[in-house]
N, C-alpha and C positions, 0 to 999 in steps of 0.2 A: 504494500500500500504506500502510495505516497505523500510525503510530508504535505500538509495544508498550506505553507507557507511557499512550499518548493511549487505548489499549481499554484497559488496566487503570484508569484515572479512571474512563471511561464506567461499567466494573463496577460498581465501589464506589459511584456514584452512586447507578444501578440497585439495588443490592444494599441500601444504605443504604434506599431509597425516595424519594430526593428527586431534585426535579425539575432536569432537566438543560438547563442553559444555557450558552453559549458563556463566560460567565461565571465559572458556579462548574465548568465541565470548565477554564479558562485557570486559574482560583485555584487548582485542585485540583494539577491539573498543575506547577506552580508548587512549592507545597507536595511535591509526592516527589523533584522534583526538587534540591531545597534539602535534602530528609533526607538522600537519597543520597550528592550532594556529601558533608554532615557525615558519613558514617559511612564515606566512602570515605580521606577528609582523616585523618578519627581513627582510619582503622586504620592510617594511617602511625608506622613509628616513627618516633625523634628525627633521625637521619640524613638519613634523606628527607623529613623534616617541614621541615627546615635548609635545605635544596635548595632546597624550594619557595620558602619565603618569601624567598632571595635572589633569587629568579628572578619573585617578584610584586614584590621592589625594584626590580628592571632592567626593570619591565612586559614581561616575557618568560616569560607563563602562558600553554599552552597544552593543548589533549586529549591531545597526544603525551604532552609532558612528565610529565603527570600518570599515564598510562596507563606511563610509563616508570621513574617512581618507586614505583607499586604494585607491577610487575614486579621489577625489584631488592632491593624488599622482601621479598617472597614470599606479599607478599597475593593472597590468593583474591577476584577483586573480585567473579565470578557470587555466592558466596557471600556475600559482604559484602550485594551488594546484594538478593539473594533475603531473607535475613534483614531487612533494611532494610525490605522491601514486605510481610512479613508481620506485622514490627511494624506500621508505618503501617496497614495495612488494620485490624489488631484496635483499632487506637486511633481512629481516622476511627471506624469502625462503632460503638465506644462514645461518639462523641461528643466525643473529646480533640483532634480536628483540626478 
């Protein structure tokens, strides 16, 4: 099966018009994945924001962790990140990614 993200690049690619390589689907890929991150990071607030970065001093980041500080916070992460990919895609498409 494959990744949700890996067909949503192929889309945008597609949809863009431009021609698809293992390349710019790995750059593309790369790029939502790095938004995401930021928009997932930045809807932390200060508390859980605190948490993290003790625990990227102790090199003790992990998906849990992170997924467990969104959770306590009461971030909506489906949300965060459907917004995330809608931004990204109107900006790819005009050209800003």
């Amino acid at each position: 099966m494959q990744d949700p993200l890996e067909t949503y690049c192929r889309k945008l690619i597609k949809e863009k018009g431009e021609p698809e390589t293992a390349k710019s689907r790995s750059d593309l890929l790369k790029n939502v994945n790095d938004a995401i991150d930021r928009a997932l990071l930045g809807a932390l607030p200060e508390e859980q924001f605190s948490k993290l970065e003790v625990a990227v001093k102790e090199n003790n980041v992990n998906d849990d962790l992170i997924e467990q500080l969104l959770s306590e916070a009461g971030v909506d992460s489906e949300k965060v990140i459907k917004e995330t990919l809608d931004s990204f895609r109107n900006e790819f498409l005009k050209g800003d990614k």
